[in-house]
N, C-alpha and C positions, 0 to 999 in steps of 0.2 A: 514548622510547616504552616503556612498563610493558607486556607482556606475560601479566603475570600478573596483572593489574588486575582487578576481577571489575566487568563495565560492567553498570550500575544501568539499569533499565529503569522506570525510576516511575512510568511514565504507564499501562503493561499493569500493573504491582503495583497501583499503585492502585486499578483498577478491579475488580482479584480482590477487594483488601481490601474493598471497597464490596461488593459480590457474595456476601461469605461468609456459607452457612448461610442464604441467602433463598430456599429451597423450590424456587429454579430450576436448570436445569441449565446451566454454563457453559459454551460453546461456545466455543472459540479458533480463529479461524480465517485465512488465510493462506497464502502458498507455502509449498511443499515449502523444508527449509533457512532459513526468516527467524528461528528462535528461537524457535519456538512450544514448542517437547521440553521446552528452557533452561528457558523462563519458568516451565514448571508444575514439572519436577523439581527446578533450583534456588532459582532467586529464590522463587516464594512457597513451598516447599516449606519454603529456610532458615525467609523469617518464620512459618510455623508453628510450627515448632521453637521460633524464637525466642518464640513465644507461648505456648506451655504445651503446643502437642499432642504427643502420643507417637511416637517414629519408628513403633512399631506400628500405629498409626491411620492411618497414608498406603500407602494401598494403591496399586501404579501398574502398568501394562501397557503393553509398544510394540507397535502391532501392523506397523509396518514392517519389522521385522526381526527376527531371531531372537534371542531373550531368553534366555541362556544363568543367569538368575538364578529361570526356570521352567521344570519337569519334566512341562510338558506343551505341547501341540501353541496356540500365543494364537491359533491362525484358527476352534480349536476354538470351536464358541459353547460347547456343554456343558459342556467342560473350562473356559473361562474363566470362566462363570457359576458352576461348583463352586469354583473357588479363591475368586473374590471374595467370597462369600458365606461360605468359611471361614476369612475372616481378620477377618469382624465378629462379636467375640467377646463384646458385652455391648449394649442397648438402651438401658442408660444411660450409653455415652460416644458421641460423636462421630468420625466416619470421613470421612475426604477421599481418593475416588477419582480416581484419574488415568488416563485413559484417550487413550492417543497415537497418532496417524491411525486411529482408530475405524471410518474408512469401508471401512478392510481386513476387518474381521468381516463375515458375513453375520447380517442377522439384529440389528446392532446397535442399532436402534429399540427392538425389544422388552427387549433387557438391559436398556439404559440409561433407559426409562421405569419399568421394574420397579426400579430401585437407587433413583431417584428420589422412590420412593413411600415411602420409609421416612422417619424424622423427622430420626434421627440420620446419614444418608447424603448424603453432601454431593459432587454430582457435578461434576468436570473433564474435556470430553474436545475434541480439537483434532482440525481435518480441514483438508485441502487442496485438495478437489476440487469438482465441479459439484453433488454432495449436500450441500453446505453452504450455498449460495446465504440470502444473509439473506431473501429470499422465502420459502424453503422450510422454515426453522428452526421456525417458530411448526406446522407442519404436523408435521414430523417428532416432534418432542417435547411433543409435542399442550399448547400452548401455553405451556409450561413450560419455552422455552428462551433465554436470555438469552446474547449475542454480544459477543464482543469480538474485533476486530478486530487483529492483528500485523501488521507491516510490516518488511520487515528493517531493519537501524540506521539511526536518524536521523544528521544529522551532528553535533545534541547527542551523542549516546549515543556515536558513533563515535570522536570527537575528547577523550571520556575519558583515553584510554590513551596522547594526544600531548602533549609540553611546547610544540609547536613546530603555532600552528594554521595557518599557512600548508600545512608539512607535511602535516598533518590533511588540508585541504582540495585537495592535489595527491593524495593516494592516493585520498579518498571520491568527488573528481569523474571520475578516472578508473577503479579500480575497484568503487565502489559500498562497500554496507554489508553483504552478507550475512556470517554472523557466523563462518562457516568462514575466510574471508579472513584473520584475524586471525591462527592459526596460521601462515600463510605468508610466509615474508622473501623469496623471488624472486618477481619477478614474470611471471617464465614461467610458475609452478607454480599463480600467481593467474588467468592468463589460460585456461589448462586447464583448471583448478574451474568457473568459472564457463560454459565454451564446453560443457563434461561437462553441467554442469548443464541447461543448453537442448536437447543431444540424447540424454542419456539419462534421463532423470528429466524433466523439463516437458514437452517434446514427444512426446515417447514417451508420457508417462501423458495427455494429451490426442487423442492419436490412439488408445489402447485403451478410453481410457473412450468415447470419442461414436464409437466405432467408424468411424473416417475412413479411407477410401481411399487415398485420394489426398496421403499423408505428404509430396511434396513440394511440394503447394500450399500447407498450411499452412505448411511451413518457410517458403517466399517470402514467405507473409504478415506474417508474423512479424516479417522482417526488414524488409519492407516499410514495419512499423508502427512500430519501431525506429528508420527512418530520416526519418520525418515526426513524427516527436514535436514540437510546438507547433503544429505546423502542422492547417490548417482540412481535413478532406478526408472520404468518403465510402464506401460500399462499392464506388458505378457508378467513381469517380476510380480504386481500388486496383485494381479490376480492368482496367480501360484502363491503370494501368502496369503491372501484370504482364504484361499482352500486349504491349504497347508494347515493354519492356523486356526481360523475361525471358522471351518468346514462351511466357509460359503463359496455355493459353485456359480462362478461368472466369469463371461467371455471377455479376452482384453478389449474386444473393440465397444462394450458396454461398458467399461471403465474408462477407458478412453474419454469416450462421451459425457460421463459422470465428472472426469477431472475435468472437462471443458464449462461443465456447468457451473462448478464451483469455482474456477476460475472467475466466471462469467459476472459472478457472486460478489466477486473483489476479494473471497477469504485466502485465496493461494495465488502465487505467482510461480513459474516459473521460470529457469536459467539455464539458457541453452547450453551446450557447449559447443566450445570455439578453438579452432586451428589456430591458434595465434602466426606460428609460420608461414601455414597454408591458407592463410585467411577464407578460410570454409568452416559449416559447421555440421557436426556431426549429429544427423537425425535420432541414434538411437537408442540415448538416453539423457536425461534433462535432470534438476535438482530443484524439488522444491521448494520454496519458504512461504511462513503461514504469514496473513497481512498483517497479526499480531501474535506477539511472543505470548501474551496472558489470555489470548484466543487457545494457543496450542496450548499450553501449559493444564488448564484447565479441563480441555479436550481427551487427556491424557491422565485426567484425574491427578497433575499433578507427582507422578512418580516420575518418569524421565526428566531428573534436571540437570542433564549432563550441562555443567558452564561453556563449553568447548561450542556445543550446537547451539544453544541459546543466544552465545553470543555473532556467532557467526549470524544466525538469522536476525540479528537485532542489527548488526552493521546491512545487511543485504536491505533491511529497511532505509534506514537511515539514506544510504545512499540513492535508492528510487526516492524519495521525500526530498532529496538536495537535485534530484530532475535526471541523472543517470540512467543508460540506461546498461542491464549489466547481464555478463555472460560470465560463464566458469571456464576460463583458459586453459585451453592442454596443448604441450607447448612437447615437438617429437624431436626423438633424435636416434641415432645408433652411435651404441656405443661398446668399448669391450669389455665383458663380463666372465669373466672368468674362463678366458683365453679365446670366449666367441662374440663375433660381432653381432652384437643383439640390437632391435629397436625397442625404445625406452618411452613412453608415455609419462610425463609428468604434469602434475595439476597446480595450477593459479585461481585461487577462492574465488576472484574477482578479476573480469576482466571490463572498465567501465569508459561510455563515453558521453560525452555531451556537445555535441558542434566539433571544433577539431580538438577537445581535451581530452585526451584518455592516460587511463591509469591505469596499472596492477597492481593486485592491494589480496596482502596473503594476511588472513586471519591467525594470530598465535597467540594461546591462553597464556602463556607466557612464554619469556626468553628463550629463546632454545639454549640447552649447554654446547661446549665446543665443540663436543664430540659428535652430537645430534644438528652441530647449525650449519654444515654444508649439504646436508640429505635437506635439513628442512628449506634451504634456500636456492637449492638447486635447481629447482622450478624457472625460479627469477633471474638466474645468472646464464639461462641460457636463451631468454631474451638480450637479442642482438639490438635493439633500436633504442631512442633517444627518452623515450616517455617513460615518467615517475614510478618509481618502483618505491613501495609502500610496505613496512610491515607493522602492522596493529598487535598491539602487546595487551594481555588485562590488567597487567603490570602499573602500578605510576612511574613513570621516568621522564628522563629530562630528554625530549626527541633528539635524535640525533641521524646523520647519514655516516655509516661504516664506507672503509673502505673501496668497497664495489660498486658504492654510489646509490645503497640500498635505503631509506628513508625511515625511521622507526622510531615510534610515537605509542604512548599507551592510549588504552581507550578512550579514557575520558575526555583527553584533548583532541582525539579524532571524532568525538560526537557532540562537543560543545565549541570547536574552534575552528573555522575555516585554517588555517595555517599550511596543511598539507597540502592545500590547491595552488 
């Protein structure tokens, strides 16, 4: 394992490269810690460099912390509108601002539409919080804002720095990818980071932003959501096991609002489900997965490590990181069951698209046996249409398509190899 490996992020480069000098403002967004700083100070920072700009022409500010490389107050808006503005020292070269957790300034709307108005000003800034919501970006930066989305390490990105992918794949499924972890050779110190991270930085900053009371219902939520990850459930189900369980009494529609926050957060996504038939989807229960495997892992102290749900949610990553976007397909039929015509619900892990690509893509820890692989693929064979039907094994095997034209690949070349597209 190289330590000092500097791990290539090309899927966020690429989109800056694409991005650069198009009149819009580039938006990075993400949790607190996935690598957002990184990407803009190093990675594209170098390829400007490497491209011809002047280290003069990259102007940058953090506004999380105190910047001991400025002589002024960065919450300052005046002070910070005065520097920026005197390090653009010509109208005929090019300036690349960077601008880091931006949502700390007051006032920051109006800076960063005023920097944007210039020709040669070419704006970067990255946020963490519920003022970044992609609903809200086109409003904020009055219509001039253009998103790209972070996610902490893929387990491409992750398994860079190992000779050894099995190895790779024992630290990233236990604790995840956030890119501090890297630094750290004990795993006490790794287990810390990340449990710090959930009560002083993520929960903490979603209980001061949406001004929450009641700091130990969301903690339960949290972990609550952490411990149902693939699983189908609701805000009425989460609040029946908090009471159930942790004799906390709270209303769905304040849990509701709690998952909207933490969404809000970047730490949870959820996955709607989808009629695949009836191309509708069904309001009344969703599945969620955490934005990191070694977020939830830790969140849960570590005892739920069912490989089944870990891995599932480590592909539901993967997938939003390769720009999908994904539903849980349930796919109906009637059929006869024991001499009655019955209707049949069955589920597809993944239902994903991107422009006109879409896939179904059924999560299996491993092979199914014979006797078990027409119930397990039953799902997939009663998709009628032309689009890739995918099964993900944890298995290593040589991919192959079976006879019903089903496509199955083990893990590791589904998370290190485009080939399945």
């Amino acid at each position: 394992m190289n330590r000092n490996q500097y791990i290539k992020r090309d899927i966020y480069l690429d989109k800056l490269i694409l991005r650069r000098d198009n009149g819009e403002v580039k938006i990075i967004t993400g949790p607190r810690r996935c690598g957002k700083s990184w990407l803009l100070s190093h990675i594209y920072r170098d390829y400007l460099l490497e491209n011809g700009v002047k280290k003069e022409n990259i102007v940058s500010i953090d506004f999380d912390k105190d910047d001991d490389r400025h002589n002024f107050d960065v919450l300052d808006y005046n002070a910070v509108k005065e520097y920026i503005y005197s390090q653009i020292k010509s109208e005929d070269e090019n300036y690349y601002v960077f601008l880091d957790e931006i949502q700390e300034l007051d006032n920051f709307e109006r800076l960063v539409n005023g920097l944007n108005g210039y020709g040669n000003i070419d704006v970067y800034v990255t946020g963490s919080n519920s003022r970044f919501l992609s609903k809200d970006i086109r409003t904020i930066f009055r219509g001039r804002g253009d998103e790209i989305r972070v996610f902490p390490l893929s387990f491409r990105e992750f398994s860079q720095i190992y000779d050894n992918i099995n190895e790779a794949w024992k630290q990233y499924s236990t604790f995840g990818g956030m890119p501090r972890l890297l630094h750290y050779t004990d795993n006490e110190q790794k287990i810390n980071y990340l449990q710090k991270l959930w009560d002083k930085t993520y929960l903490d900053d979603v209980i001061e932003r949406n001004n929450i009371k009641n700091d130990l219902a969301i903690s339960l939520l949290a972990t609550a959501l952490c411990s149902s990850i693939g699983s189908l459930t609701n805000p009425t189900r989460i609040a029946n096991t908090l009471e159930s369980v942790q004799k906390m009494k709270i209303d769905s529609k304040t849990v509701a609002s709690y998952i909207g926050y933490l969404e809000n957060a970047f730490l949870f996504e959820s996955a709607e489900r989808y009629d695949v038939k009836g191309n509708r989807y069904f309001e009344s229960t969703k599945k969620y997965y955490c934005i990191d495997i070694g977020l939830r892992n830790s969140r849960l102290n570590f005892r739920q490590q069912e490989p089944t749900h870990i891995m599932e949610n480590i592909l539901y990553n993967h997938l939003r990181v390769l720009g999908f976007l994904v539903d849980v397909g349930i796919v109906e039929s009637r059929e006869m069951n024991d001499g009655k015509l019955k209707f049949i619900q069955r589920e597809i892990d993944f239902v994903v698209n991107k422009g006109d690509r879409k896939y179904y893509i059924q999560s299996a820890y491993s092979i199914p046996s014979e006797e078990k692989r027409e119930q397990e693929l039953a799902s997939l064979l009663k998709v009628s249409d032309s689009f890739k039907k995918i099964v993900v094994v944890g298995d290593d095997i040589m991919p192959y398509t079976d006879d019903n034209g089903i496509y199955f690949t083990g893990l590791f070349d589904f998370l290190l190899k485009d080939d399945w597209q």
